[in-house]
Backbone as CSV, one residue per row, in Angstrom:
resi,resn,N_x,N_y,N_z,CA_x,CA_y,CA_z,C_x,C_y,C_z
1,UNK,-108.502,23.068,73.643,-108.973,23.817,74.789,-107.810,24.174,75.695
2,UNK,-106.961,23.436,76.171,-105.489,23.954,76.937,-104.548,24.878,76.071
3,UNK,-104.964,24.590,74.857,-104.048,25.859,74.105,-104.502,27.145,74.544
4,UNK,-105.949,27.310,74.703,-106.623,27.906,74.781,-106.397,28.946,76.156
5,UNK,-106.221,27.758,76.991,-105.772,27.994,78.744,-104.901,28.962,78.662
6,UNK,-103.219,27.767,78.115,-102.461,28.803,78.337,-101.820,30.191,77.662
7,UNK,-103.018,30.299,76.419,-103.093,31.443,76.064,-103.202,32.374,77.195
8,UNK,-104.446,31.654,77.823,-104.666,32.897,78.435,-103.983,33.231,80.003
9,UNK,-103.760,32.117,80.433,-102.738,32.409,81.268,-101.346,33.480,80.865
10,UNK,-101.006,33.021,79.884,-100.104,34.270,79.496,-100.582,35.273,79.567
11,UNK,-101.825,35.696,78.868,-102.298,37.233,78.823,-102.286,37.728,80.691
12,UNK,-102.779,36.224,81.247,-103.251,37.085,82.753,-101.651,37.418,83.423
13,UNK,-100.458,36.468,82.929,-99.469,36.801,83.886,-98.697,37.577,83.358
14,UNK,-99.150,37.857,81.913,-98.435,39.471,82.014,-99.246,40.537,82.285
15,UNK,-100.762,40.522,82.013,-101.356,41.589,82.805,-100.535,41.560,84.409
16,UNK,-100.522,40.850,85.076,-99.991,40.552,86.395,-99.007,41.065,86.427
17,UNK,-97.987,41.118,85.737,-96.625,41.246,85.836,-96.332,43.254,85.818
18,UNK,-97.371,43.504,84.457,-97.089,44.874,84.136,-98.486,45.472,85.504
19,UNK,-99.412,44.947,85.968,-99.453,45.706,87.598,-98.662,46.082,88.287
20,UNK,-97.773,44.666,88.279,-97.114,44.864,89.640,-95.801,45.644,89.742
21,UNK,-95.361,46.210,88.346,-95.110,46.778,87.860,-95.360,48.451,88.321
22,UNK,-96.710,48.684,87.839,-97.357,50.189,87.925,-97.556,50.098,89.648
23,UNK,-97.642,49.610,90.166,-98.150,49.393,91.850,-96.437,49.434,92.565
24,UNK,-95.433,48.728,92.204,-94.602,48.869,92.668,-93.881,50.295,92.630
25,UNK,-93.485,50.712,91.161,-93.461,52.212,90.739,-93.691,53.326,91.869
26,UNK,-95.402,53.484,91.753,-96.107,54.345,92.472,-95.614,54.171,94.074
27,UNK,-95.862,52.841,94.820,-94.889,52.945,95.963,-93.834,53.248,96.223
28,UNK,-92.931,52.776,95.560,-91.556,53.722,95.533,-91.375,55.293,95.409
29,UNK,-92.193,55.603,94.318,-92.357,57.306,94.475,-92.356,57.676,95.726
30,UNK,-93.541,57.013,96.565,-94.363,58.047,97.261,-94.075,57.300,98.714
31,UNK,-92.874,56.462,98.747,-92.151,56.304,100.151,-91.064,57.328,100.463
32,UNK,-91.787,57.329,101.789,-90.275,58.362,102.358,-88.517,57.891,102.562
33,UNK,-88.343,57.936,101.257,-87.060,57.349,101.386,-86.385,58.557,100.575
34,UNK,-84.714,58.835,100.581,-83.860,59.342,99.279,-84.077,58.800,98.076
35,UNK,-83.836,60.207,97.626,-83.434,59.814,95.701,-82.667,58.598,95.636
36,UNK,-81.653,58.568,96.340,-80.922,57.595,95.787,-81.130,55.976,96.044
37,UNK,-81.666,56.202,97.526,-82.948,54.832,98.463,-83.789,54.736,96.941
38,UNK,-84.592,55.647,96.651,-85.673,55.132,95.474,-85.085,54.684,94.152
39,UNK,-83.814,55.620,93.466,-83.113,54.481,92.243,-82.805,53.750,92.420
40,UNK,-82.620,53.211,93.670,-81.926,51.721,93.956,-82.786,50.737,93.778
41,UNK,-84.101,51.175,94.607,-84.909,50.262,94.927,-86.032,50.164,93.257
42,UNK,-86.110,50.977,92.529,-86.335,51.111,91.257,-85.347,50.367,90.331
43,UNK,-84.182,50.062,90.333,-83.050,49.995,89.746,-83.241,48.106,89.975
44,UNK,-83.621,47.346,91.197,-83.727,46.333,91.449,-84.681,45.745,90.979
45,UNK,-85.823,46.139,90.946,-87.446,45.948,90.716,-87.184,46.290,89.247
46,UNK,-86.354,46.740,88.366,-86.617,46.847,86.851,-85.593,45.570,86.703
47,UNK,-84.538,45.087,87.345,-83.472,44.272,87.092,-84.909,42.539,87.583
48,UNK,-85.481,42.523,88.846,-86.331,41.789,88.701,-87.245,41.277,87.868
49,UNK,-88.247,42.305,87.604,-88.715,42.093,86.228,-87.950,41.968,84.828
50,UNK,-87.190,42.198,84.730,-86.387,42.039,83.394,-86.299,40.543,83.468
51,UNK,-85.780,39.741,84.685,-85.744,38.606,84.810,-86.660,37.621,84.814
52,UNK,-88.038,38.448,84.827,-88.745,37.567,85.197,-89.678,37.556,83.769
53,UNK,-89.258,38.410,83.062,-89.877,38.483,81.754,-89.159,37.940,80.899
54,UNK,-87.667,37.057,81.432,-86.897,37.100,80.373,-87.236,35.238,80.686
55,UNK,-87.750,35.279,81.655,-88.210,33.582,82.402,-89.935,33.227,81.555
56,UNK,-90.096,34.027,81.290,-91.218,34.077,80.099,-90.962,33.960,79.250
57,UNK,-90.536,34.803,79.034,-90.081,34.369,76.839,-89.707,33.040,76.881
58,UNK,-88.750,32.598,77.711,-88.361,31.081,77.599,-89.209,30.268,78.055
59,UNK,-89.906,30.491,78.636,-91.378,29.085,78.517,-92.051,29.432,77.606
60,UNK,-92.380,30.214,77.129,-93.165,30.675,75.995,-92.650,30.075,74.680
61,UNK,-91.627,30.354,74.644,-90.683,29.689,73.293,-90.302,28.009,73.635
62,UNK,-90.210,27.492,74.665,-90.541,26.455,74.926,-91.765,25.614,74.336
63,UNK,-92.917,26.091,74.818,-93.931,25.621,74.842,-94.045,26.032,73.086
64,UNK,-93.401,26.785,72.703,-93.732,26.628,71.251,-93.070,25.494,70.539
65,UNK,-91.640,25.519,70.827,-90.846,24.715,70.281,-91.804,23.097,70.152
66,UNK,-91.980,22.685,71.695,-92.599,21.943,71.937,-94.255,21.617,71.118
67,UNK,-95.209,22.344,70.375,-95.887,22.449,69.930,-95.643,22.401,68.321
68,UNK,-94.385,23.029,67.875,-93.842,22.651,66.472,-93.654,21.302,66.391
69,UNK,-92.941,20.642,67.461,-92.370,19.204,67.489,-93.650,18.183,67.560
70,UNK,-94.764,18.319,68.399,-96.064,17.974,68.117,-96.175,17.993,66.957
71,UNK,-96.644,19.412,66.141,-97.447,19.088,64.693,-96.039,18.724,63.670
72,UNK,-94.901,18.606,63.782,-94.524,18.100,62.959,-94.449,16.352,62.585
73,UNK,-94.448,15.970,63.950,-94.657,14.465,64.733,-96.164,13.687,63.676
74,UNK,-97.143,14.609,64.217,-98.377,14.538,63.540,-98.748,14.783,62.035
75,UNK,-97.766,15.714,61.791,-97.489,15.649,60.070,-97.013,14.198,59.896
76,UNK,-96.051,13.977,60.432,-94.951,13.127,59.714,-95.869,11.062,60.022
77,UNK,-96.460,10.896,60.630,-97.780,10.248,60.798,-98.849,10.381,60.026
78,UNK,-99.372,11.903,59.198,-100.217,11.276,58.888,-99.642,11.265,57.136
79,UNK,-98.446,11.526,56.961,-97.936,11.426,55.686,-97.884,9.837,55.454
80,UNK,-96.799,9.807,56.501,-97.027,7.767,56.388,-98.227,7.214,56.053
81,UNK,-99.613,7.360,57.463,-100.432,6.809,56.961,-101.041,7.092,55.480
82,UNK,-100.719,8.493,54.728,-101.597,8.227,53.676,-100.368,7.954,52.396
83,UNK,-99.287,7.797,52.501,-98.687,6.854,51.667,-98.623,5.381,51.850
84,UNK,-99.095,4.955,52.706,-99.225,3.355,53.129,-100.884,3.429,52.147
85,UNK,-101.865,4.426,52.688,-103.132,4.041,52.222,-102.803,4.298,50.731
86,UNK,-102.054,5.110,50.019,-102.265,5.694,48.464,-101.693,4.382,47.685
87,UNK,-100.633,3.310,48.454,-99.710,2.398,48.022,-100.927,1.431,48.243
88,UNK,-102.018,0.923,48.811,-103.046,-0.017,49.317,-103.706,0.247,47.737
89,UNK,-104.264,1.606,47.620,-104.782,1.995,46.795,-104.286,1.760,45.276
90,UNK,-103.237,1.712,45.416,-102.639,1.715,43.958,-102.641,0.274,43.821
91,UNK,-102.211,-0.556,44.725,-102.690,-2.337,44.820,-103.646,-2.314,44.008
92,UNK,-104.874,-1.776,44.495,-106.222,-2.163,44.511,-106.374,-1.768,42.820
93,UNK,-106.095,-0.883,42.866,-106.784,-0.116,41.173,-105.376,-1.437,40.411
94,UNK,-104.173,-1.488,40.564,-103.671,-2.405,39.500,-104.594,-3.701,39.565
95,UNK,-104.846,-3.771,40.456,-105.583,-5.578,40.272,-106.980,-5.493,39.764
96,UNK,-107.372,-4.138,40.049,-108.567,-4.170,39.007,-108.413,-3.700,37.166
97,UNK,-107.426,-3.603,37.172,-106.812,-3.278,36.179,-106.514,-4.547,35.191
98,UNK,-105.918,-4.986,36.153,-105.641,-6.759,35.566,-106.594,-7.496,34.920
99,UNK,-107.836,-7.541,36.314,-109.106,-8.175,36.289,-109.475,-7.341,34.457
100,UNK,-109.808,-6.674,34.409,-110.502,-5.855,33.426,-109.895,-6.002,31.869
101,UNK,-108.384,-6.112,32.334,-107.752,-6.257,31.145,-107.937,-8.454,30.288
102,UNK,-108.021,-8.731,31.455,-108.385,-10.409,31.141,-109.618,-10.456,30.512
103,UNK,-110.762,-9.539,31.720,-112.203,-9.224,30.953,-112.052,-9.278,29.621
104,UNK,-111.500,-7.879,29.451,-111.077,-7.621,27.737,-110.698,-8.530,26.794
105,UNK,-109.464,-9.396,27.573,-109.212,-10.914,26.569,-110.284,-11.497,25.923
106,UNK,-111.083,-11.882,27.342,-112.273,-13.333,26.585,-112.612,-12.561,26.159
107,UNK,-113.367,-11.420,26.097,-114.294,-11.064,25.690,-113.507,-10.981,23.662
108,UNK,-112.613,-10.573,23.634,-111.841,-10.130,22.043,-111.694,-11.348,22.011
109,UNK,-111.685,-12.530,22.679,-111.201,-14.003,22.131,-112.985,-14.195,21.592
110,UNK,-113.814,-14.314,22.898,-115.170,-14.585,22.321,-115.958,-14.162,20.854
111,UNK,-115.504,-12.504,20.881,-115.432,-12.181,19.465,-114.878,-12.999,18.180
112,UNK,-113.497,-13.118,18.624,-113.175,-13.599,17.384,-113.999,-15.154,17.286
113,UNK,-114.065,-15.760,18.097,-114.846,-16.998,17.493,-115.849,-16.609,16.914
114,UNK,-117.370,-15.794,17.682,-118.142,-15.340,16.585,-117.712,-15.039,15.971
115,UNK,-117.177,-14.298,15.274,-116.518,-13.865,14.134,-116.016,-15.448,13.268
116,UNK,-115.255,-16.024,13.664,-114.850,-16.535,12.538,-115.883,-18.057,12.313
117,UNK,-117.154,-18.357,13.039,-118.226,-19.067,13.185,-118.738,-18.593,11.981
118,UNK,-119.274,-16.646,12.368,-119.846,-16.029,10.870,-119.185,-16.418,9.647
119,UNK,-118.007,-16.067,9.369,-117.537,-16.112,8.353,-117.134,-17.749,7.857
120,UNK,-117.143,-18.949,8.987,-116.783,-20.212,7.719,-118.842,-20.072,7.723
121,UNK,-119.182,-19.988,7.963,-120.832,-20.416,7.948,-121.475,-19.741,6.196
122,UNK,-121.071,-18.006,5.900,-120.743,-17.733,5.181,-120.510,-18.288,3.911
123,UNK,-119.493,-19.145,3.665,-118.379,-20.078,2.840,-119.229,-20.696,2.745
């Protein structure tokens, strides 16, 4: 949900930015000042905003950087946890493995006694 925020805070402070922008513009036109009074004062107000957009990109790329370093953080956590759990896991299946393979013993030992019960009985 705050991602969410300052999505949109961005959208609103550059809507904001490119107003004040079109509003500043239009005043300058239409003050009674010289051509050269108005490139100046145009000339400052584009050097402002340049700055102040250039103070954006860098929180912006900030807040990304910062958000890579999050999900990589959170990658790198939940890799651990599921090689700790896959290594638990692999415990678990060898020892049932074990268990099963002993199963298998008596059980081929139990055989062979029937087996060789049948056959002296046989004789």
């Amino acid at each position: 949900m705050s991602e969410h925020r300052n999505g949109s805070y961005g959208c609103v402070g550059t809507a904001f930015l490119i107003g004040s922008a079109i509003g500043a513009a239009v005043a300058l036109l239409f003050a009674p000042r010289s051509g050269e009074e108005t490139r100046e004062e145009i000339r400052k107000f584009y050097d402002r905003s340049r700055s102040r957009m250039g103070e954006m990109q860098e929180d912006v790329a900030e807040r990304i950087a910062r958000l890579v370093d999050e999900i990589q953080e959170k990658t790198n956590e939940l890799l651990a946890s599921g090689k700790a759990m896959a290594e638990e896991r692999k415990r678990d299946l060898q020892e049932a493995i074990a268990i099963a393979k002993r199963a298998l013993d008596e059980e081929r030992a139990l055989l062979r006694r029937i087996r060789d019960r049948a056959g002296s009985r046989a004789d």
